[in-house]
N, C-alpha and C positions, 0 to 999 in steps of 0.2 A: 518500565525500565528493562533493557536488556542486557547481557552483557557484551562486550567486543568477541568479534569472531566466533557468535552462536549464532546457531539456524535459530529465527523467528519465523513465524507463520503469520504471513501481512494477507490479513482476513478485510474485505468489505461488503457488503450488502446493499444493494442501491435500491432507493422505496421512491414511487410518484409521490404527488403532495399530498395524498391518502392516506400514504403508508403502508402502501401496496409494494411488495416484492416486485422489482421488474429485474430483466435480464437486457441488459444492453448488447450491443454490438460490437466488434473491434476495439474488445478493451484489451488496454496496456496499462504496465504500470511504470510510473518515474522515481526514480530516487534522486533527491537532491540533497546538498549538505545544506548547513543552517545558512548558505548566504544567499540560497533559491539556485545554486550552479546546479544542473546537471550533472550525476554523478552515475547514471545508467540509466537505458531505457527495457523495460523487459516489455516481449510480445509473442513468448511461447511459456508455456509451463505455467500458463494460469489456468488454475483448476475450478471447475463451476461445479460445488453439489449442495443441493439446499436451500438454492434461491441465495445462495452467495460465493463469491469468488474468493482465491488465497494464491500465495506462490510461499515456500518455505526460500528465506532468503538468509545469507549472510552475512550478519552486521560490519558495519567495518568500525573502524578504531573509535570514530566521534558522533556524536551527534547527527539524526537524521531525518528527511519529510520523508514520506512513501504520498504518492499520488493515483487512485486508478481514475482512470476516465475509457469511455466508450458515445456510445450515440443510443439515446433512443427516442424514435417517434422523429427520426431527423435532426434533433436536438441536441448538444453534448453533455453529458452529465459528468462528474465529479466528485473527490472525496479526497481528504488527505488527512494524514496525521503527520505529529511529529514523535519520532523513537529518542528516547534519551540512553546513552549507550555509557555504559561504568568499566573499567575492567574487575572491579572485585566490589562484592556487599561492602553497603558503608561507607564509599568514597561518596565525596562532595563533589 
């Protein structure tokens, strides 16, 4: 959970079918709202340390996916989540 209009830190890690740490290529990341719209596309300010990626973002008022994708090995790789976004502790 986060709350509306805090910085989050939208963290991913991308592992081969090993579960090996990889570093993909040309990643960005998508925000879409809960009806799969396009709500941004980021493709600077993503930070790589540790065999993982993040960008500190801005929640907006409702509910959110984040999606990074990149390429590796010529392939595209993938990851999402969804943020559930409150304005105050406790709200349903």
């Amino acid at each position: 959970m986060a709350f509306s209009k805090d910085t989050i830190r939208l963290v991913v890690q991308f592992k081969d079918f090993n579960g090996i740490s990889i570093v993909p290529q040309d990643i960005k990341l998508v925000i879409y709202d809960t009806k799969k719209e396009i709500l941004e596309t980021i493709t600077t300010n993503i930070i790589q340390e540790s065999g993982s990626f993040y960008h500190d973002y801005e929640t907006p008022d409702k509910d959110f996916i984040f999606e990074y994708s990149g390429f590796f090995n010529m392939k595209k790789v993938l990851a999402r989540q969804k943020v559930m976004v409150k304005f105050t502790k406790g709200e349903d």
